[in-house]
N, C-alpha and C positions, 0 to 999 in steps of 0.2 A: 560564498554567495556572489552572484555577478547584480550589477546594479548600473542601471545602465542611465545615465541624465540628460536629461534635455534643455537646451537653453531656452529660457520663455520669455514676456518681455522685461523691461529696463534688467535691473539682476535677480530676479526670479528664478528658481531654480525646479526642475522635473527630476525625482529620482523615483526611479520602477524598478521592481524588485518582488519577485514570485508574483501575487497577484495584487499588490500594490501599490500605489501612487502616496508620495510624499512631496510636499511643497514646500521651498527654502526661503527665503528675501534676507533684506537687511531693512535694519532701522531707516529710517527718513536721514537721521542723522549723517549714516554713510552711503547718502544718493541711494538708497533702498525705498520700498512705499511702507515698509512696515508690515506687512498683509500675512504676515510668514513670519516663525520663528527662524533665526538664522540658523548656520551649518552648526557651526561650534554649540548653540543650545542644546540641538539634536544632542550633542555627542554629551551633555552635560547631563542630560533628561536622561540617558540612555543608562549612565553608570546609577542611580536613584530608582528607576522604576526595577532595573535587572537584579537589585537588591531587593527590593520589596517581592518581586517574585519568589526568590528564596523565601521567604518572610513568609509568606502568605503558601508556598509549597509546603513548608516545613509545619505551619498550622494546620491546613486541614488535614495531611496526612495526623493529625495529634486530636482531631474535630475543638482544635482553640478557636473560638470567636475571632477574627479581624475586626469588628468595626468599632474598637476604641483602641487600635494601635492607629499611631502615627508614626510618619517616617518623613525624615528630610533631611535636604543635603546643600551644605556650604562648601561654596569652593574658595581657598583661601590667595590670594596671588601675591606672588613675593616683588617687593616692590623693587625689588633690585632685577630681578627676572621676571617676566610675565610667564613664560612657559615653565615655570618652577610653582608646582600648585599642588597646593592639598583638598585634595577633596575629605570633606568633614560632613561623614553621615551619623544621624541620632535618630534614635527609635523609642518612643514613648510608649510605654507599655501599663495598661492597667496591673493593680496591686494585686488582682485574685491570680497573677499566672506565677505559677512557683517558680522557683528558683532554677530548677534545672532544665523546664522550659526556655525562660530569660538568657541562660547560656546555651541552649540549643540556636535560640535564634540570633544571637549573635554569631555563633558559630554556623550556621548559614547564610549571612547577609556575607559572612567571608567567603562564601564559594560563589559567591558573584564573577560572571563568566569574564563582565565590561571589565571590571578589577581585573582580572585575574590577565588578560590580555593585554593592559595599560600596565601593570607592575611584569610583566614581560619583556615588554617593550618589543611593537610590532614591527617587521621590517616592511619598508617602501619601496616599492620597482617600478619606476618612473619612465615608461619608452612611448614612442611612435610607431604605431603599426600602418601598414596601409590600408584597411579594412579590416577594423571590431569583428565580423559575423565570420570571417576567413581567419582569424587568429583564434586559430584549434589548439593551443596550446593548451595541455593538461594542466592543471591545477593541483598539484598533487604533491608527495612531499619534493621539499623543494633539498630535504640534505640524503637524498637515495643514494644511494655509490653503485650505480650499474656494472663497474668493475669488480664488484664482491662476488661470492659464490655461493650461496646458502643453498643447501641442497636440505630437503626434507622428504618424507617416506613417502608415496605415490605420485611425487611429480616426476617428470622427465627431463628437466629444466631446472634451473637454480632461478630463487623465487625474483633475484634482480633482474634478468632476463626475460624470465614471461611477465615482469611488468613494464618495461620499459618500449616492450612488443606489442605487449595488447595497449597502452597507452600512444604508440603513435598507430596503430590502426584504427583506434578512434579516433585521434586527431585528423589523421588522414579524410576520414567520414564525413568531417565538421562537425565532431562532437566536443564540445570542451566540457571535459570532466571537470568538477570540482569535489573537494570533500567539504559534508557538513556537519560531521563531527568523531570524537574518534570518543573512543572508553574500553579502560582497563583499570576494573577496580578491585580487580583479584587478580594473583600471579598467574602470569601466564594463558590469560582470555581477552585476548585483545581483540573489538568491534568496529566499524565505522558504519559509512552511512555516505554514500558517493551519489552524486546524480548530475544529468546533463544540465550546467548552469540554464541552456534558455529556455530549456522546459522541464518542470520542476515535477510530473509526473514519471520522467523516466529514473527511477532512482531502484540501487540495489545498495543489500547488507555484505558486509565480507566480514569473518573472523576466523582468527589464528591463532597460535600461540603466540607469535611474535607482530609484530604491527607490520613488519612486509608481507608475511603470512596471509593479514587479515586482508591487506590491499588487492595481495593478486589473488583473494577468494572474491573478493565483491569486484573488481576487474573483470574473473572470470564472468561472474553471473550477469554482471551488464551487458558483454558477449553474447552469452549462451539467449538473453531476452531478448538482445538484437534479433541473433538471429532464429528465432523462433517468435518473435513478433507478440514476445509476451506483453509489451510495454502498450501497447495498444489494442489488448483482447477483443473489449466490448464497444470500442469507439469506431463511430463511424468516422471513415477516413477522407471525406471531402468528394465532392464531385469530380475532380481532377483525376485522385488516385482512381475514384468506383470507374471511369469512362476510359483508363490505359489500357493500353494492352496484355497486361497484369494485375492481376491488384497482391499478392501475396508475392509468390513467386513467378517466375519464367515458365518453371515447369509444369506449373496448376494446371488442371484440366476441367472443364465445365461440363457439368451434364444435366440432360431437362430428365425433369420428373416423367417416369413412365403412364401410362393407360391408368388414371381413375387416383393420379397424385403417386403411383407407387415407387419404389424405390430404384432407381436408374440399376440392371442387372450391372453397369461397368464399376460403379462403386462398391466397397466392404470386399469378404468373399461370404462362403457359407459358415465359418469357425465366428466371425465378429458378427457377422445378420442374428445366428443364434443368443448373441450376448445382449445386443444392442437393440433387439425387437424380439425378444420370446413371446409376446402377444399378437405379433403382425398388425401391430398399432403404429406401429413408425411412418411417416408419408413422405414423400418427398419434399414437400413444401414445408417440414420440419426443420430441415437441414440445410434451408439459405442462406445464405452468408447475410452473418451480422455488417459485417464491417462497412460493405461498400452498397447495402442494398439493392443490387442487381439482378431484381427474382428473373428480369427475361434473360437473360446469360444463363439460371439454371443453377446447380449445385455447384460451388466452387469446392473441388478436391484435390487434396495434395499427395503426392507418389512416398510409397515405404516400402521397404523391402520385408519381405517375411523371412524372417533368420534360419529358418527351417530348411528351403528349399531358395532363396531368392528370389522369388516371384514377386513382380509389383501388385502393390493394393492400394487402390486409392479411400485416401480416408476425407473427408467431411472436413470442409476447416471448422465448419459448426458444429459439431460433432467433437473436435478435439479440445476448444475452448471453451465448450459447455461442462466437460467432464473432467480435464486432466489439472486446468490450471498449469502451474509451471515445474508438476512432477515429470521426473523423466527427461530433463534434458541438462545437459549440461557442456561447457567449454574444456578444452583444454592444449597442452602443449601435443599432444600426439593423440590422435582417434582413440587410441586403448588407454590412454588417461582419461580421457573424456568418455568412454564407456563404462571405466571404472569408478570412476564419479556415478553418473546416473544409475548405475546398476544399485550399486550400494543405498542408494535414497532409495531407489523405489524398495527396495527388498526393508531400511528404516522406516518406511512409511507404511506399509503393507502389516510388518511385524508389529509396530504400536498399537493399530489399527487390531488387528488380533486382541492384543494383550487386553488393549482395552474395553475392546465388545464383549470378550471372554469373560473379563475380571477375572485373569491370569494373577500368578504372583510369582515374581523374579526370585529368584536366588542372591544372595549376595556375595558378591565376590571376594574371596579370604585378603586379611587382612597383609600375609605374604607374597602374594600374589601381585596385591594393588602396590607393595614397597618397590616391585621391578621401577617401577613407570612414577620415577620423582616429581616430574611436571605435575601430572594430574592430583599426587598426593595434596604439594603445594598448594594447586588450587583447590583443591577440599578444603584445606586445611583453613587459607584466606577466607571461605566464606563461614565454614563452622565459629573462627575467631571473632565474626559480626556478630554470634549468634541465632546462625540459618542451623539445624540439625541436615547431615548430607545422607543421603542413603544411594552406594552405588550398587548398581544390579547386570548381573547377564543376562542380558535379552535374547540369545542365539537361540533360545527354546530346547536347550539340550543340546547345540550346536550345530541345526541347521541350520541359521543363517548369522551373517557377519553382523549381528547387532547388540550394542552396548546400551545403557540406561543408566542416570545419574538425577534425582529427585532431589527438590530443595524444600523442605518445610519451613514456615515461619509461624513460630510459636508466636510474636505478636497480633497478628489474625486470626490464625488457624488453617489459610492457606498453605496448598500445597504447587511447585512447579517442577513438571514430568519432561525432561527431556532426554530424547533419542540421538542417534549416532553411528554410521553404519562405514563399515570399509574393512578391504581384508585384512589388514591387518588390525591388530586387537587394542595397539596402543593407541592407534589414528583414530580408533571408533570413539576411543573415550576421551579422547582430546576433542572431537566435535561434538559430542556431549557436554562437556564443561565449555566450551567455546559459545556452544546453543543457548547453553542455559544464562548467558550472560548477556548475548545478543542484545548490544543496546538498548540494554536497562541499568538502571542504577538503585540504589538501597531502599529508594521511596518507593520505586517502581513495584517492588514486592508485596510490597502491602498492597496490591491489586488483584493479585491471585488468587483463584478460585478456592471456595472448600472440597475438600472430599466429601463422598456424601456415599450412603448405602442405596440408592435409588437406582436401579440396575434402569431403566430407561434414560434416565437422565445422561448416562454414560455411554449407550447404547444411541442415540437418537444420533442421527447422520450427520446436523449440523454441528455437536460434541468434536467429530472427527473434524471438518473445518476450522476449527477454532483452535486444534492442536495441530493442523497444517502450518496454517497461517502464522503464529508467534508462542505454540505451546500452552497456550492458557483454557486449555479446556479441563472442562471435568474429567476427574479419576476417581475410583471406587476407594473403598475405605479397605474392600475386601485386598486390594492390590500392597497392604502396609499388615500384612498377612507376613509371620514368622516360620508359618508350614508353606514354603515353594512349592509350584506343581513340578518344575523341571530341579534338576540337581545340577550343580555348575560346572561349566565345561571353560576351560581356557582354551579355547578356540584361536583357529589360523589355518589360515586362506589364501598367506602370503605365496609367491616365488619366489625364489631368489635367481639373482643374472640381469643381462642388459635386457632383456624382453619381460621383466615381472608381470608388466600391466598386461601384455599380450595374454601371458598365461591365465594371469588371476580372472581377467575379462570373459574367457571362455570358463572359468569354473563358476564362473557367478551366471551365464548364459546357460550353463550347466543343470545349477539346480535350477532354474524356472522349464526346462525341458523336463527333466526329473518329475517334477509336481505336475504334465501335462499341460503348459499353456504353451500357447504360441506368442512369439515376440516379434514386433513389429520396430521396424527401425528408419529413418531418414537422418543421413549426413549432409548437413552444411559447411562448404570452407571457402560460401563465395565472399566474404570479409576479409578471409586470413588466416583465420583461427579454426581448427578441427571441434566441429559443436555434434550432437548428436540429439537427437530426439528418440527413444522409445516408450513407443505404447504394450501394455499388458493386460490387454483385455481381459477383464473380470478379474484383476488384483490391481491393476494404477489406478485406477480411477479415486479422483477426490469427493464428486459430486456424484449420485444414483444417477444409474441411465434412467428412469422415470422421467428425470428433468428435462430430457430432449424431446419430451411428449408435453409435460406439466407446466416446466419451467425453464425456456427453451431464452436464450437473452434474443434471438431473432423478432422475439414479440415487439420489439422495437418498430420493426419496419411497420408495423400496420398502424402507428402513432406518430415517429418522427417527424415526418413531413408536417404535417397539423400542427402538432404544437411549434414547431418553429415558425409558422406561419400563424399564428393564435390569430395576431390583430388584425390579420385579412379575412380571417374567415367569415360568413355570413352567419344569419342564424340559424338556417337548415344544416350548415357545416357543421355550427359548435353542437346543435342536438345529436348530431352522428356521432361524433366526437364524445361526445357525454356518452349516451348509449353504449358506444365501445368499451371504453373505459367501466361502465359497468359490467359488460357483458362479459368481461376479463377478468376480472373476480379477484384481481390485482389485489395487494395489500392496498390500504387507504392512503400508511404512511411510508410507503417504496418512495425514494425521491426520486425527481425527474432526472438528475445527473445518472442513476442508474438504470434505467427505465429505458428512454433513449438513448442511452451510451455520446451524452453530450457532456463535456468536460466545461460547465459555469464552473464560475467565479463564485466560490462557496460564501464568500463575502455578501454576496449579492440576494434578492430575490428568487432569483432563479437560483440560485447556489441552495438555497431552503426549503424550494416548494417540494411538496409532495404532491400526488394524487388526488388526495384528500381537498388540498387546497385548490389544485387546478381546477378539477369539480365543482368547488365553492366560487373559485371568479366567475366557470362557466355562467351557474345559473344570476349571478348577477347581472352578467351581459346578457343574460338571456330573460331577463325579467320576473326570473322565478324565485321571488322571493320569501316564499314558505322552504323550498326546498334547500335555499342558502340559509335557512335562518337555521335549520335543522344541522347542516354541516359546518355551520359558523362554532354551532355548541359540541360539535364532536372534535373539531379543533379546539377548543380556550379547554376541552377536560384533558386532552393527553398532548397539548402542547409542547415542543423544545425548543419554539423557533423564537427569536430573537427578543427582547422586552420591547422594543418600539413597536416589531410587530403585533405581541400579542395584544398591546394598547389600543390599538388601531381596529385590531378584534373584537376586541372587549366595547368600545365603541357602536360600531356594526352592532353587537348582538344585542345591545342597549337600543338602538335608534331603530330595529327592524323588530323589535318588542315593538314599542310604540305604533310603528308605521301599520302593523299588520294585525294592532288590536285595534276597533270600529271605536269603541267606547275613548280614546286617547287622542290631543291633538301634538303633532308633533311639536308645533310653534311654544307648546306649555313646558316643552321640556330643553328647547333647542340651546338656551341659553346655559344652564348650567351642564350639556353633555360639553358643550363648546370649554368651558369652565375646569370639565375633568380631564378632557384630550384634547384639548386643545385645538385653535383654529385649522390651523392646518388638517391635520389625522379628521376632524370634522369634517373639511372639504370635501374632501375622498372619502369618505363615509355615504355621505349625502348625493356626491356625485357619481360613487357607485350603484347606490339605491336609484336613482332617478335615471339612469343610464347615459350620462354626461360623461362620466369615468369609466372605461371600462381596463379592466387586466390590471389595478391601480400596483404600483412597484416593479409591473415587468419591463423591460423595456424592450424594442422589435427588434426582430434576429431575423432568418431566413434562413433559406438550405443550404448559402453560401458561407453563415456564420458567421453574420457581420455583426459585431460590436464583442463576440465570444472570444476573448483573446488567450483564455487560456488553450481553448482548444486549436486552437488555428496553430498555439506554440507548440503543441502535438502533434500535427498534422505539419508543421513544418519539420518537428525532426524525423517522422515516419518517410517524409519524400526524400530526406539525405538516405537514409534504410534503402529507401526503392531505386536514389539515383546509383548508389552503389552496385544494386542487383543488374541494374540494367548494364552498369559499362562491365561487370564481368560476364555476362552475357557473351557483350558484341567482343572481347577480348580474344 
């Protein structure tokens, strides 16, 4: 974590850090005001509270009560040494928690991380640079031996090389990578969790067998999101970037909507118009660029090649980030590594996708078979030993395609988690299956997972498929733990052998999507450094229904952003427009604004909370409509999640606009004891919302320049390293 301080006055201290602020002093005693705990405290608080989190993880995972445990922590100082100190934590526990509880949570307040790092003993690197924002120095492990040579099955490169590569080509960027956290808690699935320390949204996962493995897989993917500008999908990118002479890439081309909104003939061809508008519902003004809101520039579209014949097709950037998300692309040491990455997912994601619409049932892989490949047994075997039952499957469907399956059941819920795994060769597939399945989770984490269920919609419904995109945790059919398989087991392979394998394997996997009739579409980026590739598979990549580019299109942003950034300027002919729209949009109530307008708050914040729902509810208070607030005051306090101050402040309102708006009631009869429940304050603003003294009460004013949005501005500052990059290989 990068944490960055500022000096404030007399010794005051500013430490910032994600979306953050901490404030440090010293006692009176040491020329301090007092006003602040000091540093050292922090660090004393820090080991206490990160045990009580244990504490309090390990109970509800168990649903034990917390609120007659106590916990506290002495620190003992050796009076011959000040820095020779015990810290002496004690946990009071009521009588009804059994005994093997009692030692559960002792044995959790041991896996306190603050401990664990303090009985470690951290090392210090103490220098002078000449400018913090220019020291791109990675972060990463600090005992790597770039001199080693690990070579594993589909790179081209030895894994200390391609990280050592792609670690100064982001440096180079001004990115400083940091890791914020690693896990391996079964042989041989090692995870992390990497992100650019100054902006805390660009972050990817890597895993491996091995922890350099896992590195130079989340390296890759950090690459591959670079440069396919996954890190910043749905965000708008600042007036700066929307007014360049780019907004994406160099090579974008813009184009206006044709006679009556239709579709520009220069974008799609006739193979993708069939897929993406079988109704002739599609418009032009569908396919706007989210990002930079530039509807007069026109369609912003990006060049691919059709693998078919090479012919450019321009695709829709709105069009690709409405549908694909971040299937289909990927990094690598050489183009046909990096092809053979992305082939293999998309062919993983497409096959799941099947299995699971279908309520297919796998086969399972013989028990000789699975003894070739010791790693993977191992890691079965580690997670069976906790108690998880493992069931490994071949997903090839009889072995048409390179895909593997490894399910984990947890008898103490009843949860099931289904994970995929695709590459030519047979052992790689099941290594990223057991790698998947462990993905930055830990033993609690399990107990989160879905049941199986016989509900054939339930498993079928499109967002199901997102949900197994995204981290595997969607629903699977019961019928899928079915002992009679549809397909019969093939050991399957896809490999080549020689100096060109990936070459090979890369056109057998382009192979079968020609085979089955589709067309592949392709764009190669190596303005970074790195061979990345992007393919599209119209009517089998897709993550999201093309419907959404009609229905649920993230460009609906643009006909809102501006207004709500501008809330407290607006007049009250604006906000009734504004209201109106917002109904007219048929929006969910509780969509929140951060997704809505693709504005990166401070989830911390008001604006980090609001929904719809609520923007609607300030509207009509600024706008004096208070039957119609009083009405969406109570549709908030019944399905409420937003914070306890706020919903108090609610709960308020919905008390004080009862009175105000019933004739028979004086409010003065009641003012004293509302003041009594919420207090003066939360009354203020109650009262000064109703009277229109307060208006927007907890928001505070932004604009289109995103002043005071500091999260996003830290997104938008590392998207103009992205863009300064593009540009000098450009002029190069």
């Amino acid at each position: 974590m990068q944490i960055n301080v500022n000096f404030l006055d007399n010794l005051r201290l500013e430490a910032k850090f994600d979306d953050f602020t901490v404030i440090a002093d010293q006692p009176i005693r040491y020329k301090g005001d007092g006003s602040a705990p000091g540093p050292f405290d922090y660090f004393l608080a820090s080991s206490a509270m990160c045990a009580a989190y244990f504490v309090k993880v390990y109970c509800n995972a168990r649903d034990i009560p917390t609120h007659n445990i106590r916990l506290s922590q002495n620190n003992i100082v050796d009076p011959n040494d000040r820095y020779n100190q015990i810290f002496k934590i004690q946990v009071e526990l009521p009588e009804d928690i059994s005994e093997k509880d009692r030692q559960g949570i002792i044995r959790s307040i041991d896996r306190c991380t603050v401990k664990k790092v303090v009985q470690t003993g951290p090392e210090f690197v103490i220098e002078v640079v000449e400018n913090l924002e220019e020291d791109a120095q990675a972060l990463l492990m600090a005992d790597l031996d770039e001199n080693a040579c690990t070579e594993i099955p589909g790179k081209d490169l030895p894994l200390e090389k391609t990280i050592a590569t792609m670690t100064r080509l982001l440096a180079d960027m001004g990115m400083k990578i940091e890791i914020t956290s690693w896990r391996n808690i079964v042989p041989n699935a090692w995870s992390l969790n990497i992100r650019d320390a100054a902006s805390q949204m660009c972050f990817t996962n890597g895993k491996g067998a091995t922890k350099e493995a896992a590195l130079a897989s989340a390296l890759g993917e950090f690459l591959e999101r670079l440069n396919f500008n996954f890190f910043y999908n749905d965000q708008y990118f600042g007036e700066e970037i929307a007014n360049s002479d780019f907004v994406h890439y160099p090579d974008e081309q813009w184009f206006q909507p044709g006679q009556d909104d239709s579709l520009p003939e220069a974008i799609l061809d006739d193979y993708t118009r069939d897929i993406y508008d079988p109704e002739g519902e599609l418009r032009g003004s569908h396919l706007f660029d989210t990002n930079s809101g530039r509807t007069d520039r026109g369609i912003c579209s990006l060049p691919f090649e059709r693998v078919s014949d090479g012919e450019t097709v321009y695709f829709p950037s709105n069009l690709i980030e409405n549908l694909y998300l971040s299937n289909g692309m990927s990094a690598g040491n050489t183009l046909e590594e990096a092809q053979v990455q992305c082939l293999s997912e998309i062919f993983e994601r497409a096959v799941k996708r099947q299995i699971l619409e279908q309520e297919l049932v796998l086969p399972d892989v013989p028990e000789e078979v699975l003894a070739k490949y010791p790693q993977i047994v191992e890691g079965v075997k580690g997670l069976e030993e906790q108690g998880y039952p493992i069931l490994v499957k071949d997903a090839s469907l009889g072995g048409q395609f390179p895909v593997a399956c490894i399910t984990l059941m947890n008898p103490r819920t009843g949860g099931v988690l289904t994970s995929f795994g695709g590459h030519p060769n047979f052992e790689v597939a099941f290594e990223r299956c057991l790698t998947e399945l462990m993905q930055g989770r830990s033993f609690e984490s399990l107990n989160d997972v879905p049941k199986p269920t016989f509900e054939s919609n339930a498993v079928s419904e499109p967002n199901n498929f997102v949900e197994h995109f995204i981290d595997s945790t969607g629903v699977v059919s019961w019928r899928f733990f079915s002992d009679k398989a549809d397909y019969e087991f093939c050991e399957w392979d896809f490999t080549h052998d020689g100096e060109d394998s990936n070459q090979e394997e890369a056109k057998t996997l382009f192979g079968i999507l020609e085979a089955m009739g589709k067309e592949v579409y392709q764009s190669v980026r190596t303005e970074l450094g790195v061979p990345t590739c992007r393919i599209l598979v119209p009517d089998y990549s897709e993550i999201y229904p093309v419907e959404d580019l009609i229905w649920d299109n993230t460009n609906k942003a643009l006909k809102f952003r501006e207004d709500i950034l501008n809330l407290h300027r607006l007049d009250d002919e604006q906000l009734e427009a504004l209201f109106d729209r917002l109904e007219e949009s048929e929006e969910d109530d509780y969509t929140d604004i951060i997704t809505f307008i693709g504005i990166e708050f401070d989830e911390n914040t008001i604006w980090g909370q609001l929904t719809i729902l609520e923007l609607k509810l300030m509207i009509c208070l600024a706008l004096g409509a208070l039957e119609d607030a009083k009405e969406l005051v109570e549709m908030f306090l019944q399905y409420n999640d937003n914070t306890l101050d706020r919903s108090l402040y609610y709960q308020g309102m919905n008390a004080a606009l009862e009175v105000v708006l019933d004739e028979e009631l004086e409010y003065e009869d009641f003012q004293n004891s509302f003041r009594r429940m919420f207090g003066d304050e939360r009354m203020d603003a109650v009262e000064g919302s109703i009277e229109g003294t307060v208006r927007f009460y907890g928001l505070t004013e932004t604009n289109m320049q995103l002043e005071g949005i500091d999260k996003h501005l830290r997104l938008i500052d590392s998207y103009k390293k992205l863009h300064a990059a593009r540009a000098k290989a450009l002029s190069a």
